[in-house]
BAPALO-441529 format. One line per 5 residues: their letters; for each residue x, y, z of N, C-alpha, C. Coordinates in steps of 0.2 Angstrom, whole numbers, padded with zeros to 4 digits. Example, Ala and Ser with C-alpha at 12.3 -4.5 7.8 and 13.67 -1.06 7.14 Angstrom:
// residues 2
as> 0066:-0028:0039:0062:-0022:0039:0066:-0016:0039 | 0064:-0011:0035:0068:-0005:0036:0064:0000:0039
This chain:
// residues 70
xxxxx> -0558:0604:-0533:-0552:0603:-0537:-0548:0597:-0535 | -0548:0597:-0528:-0545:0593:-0526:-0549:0586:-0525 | -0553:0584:-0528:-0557:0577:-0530:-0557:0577:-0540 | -0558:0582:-0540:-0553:0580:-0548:-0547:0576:-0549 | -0544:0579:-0545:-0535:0575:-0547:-0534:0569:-0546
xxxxx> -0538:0567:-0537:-0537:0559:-0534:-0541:0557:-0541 | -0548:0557:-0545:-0551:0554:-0547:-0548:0553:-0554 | -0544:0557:-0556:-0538:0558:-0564:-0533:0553:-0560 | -0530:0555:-0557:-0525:0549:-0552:-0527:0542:-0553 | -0531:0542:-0551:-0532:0535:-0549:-0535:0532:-0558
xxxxx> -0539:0537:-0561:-0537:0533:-0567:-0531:0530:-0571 | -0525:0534:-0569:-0521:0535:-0571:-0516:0528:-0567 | -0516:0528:-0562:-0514:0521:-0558:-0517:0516:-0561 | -0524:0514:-0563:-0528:0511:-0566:-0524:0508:-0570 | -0523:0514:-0576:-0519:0512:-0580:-0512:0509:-0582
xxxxx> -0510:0512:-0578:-0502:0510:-0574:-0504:0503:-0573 | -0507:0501:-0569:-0509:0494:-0568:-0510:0490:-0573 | -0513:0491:-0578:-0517:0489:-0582:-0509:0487:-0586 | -0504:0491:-0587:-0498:0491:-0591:-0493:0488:-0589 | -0493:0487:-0582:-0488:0480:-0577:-0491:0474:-0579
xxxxx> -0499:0473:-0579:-0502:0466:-0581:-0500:0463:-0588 | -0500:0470:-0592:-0499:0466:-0598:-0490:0464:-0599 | -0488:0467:-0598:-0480:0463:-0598:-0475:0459:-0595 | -0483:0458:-0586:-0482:0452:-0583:-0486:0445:-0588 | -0491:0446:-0592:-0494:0441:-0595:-0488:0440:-0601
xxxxx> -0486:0444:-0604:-0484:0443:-0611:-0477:0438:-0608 | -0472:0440:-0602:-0469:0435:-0599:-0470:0429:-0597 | -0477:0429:-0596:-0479:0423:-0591:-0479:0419:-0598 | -0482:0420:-0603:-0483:0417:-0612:-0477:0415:-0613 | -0471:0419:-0616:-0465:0418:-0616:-0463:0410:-0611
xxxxx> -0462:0412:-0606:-0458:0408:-0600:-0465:0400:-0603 | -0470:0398:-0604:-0474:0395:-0605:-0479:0392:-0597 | -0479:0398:-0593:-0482:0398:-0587:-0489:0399:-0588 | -0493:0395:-0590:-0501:0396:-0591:-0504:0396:-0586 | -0502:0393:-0578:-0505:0394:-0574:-0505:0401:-0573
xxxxx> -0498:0404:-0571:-0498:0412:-0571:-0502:0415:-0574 | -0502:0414:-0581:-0505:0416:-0586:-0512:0418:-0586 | -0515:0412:-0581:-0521:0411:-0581:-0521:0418:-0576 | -0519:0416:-0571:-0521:0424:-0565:-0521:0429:-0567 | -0516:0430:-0568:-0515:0436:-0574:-0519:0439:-0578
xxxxx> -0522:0434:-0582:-0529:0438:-0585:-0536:0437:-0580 | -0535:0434:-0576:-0540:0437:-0572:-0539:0442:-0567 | -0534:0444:-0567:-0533:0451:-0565:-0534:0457:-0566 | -0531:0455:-0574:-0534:0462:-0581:-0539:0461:-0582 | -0544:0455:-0581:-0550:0455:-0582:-0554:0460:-0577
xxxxx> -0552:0460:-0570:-0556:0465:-0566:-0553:0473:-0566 | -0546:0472:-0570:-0543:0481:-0569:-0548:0483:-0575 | -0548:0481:-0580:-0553:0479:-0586:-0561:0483:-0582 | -0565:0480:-0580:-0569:0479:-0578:-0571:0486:-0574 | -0565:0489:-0568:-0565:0494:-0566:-0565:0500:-0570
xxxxx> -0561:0500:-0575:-0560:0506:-0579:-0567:0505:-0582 | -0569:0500:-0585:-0578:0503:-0590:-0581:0506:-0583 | -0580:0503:-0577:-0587:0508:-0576:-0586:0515:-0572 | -0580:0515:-0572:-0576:0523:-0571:-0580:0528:-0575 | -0583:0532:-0572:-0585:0538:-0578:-0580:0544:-0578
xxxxx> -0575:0545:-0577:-0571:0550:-0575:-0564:0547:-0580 | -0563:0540:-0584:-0557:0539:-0586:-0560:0542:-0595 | -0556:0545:-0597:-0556:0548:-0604:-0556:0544:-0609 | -0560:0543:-0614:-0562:0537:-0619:-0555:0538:-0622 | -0551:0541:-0625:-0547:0541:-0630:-0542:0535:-0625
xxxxx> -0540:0537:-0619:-0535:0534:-0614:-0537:0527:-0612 | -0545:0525:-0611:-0548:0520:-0610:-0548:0513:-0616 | -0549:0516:-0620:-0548:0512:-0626:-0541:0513:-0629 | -0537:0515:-0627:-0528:0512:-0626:-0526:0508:-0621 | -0528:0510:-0615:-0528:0503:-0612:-0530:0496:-0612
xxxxx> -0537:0497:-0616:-0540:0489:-0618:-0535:0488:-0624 | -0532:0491:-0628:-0531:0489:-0634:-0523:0484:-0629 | -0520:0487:-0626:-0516:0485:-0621:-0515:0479:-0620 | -0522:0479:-0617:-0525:0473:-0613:-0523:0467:-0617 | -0527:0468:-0624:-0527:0461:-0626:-0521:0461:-0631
């Protein structure tokens, strides 16, 4: 039971992350910082990355946070 929760957890942090980067990106756009900009989507590209090969993150939640993403 208690390896279900950290693994639901951590998907969940995941996605918390995943929802700091996009509204760090969406500022860094505004402000006109493309360098930030840039890192920033290499970041989401790897929280990205980590959730597909997660087999424990829920599709319906999975695919809200890509829709997120971009």
């Amino acid at each position: 039971m208690d390896n279900l929760a950290t693994v639901s957890t951590e998907a969940e942090e995941f996605a918390t992350i995943a929802r700091m980067l996009t509204y760090i990106r969406d500022s860094a756009r505004q402000l006109d910082a493309s360098a930030l900009e840039y890192c920033i989507e290499m970041a989401m590209k790897a929280v990205t990355s980590e959730l597909r090969s997660r087999d424990d993150t829920p599709s319906a939640e999975f695919e809200m946070v890509l829709r997120q993403l971009q």
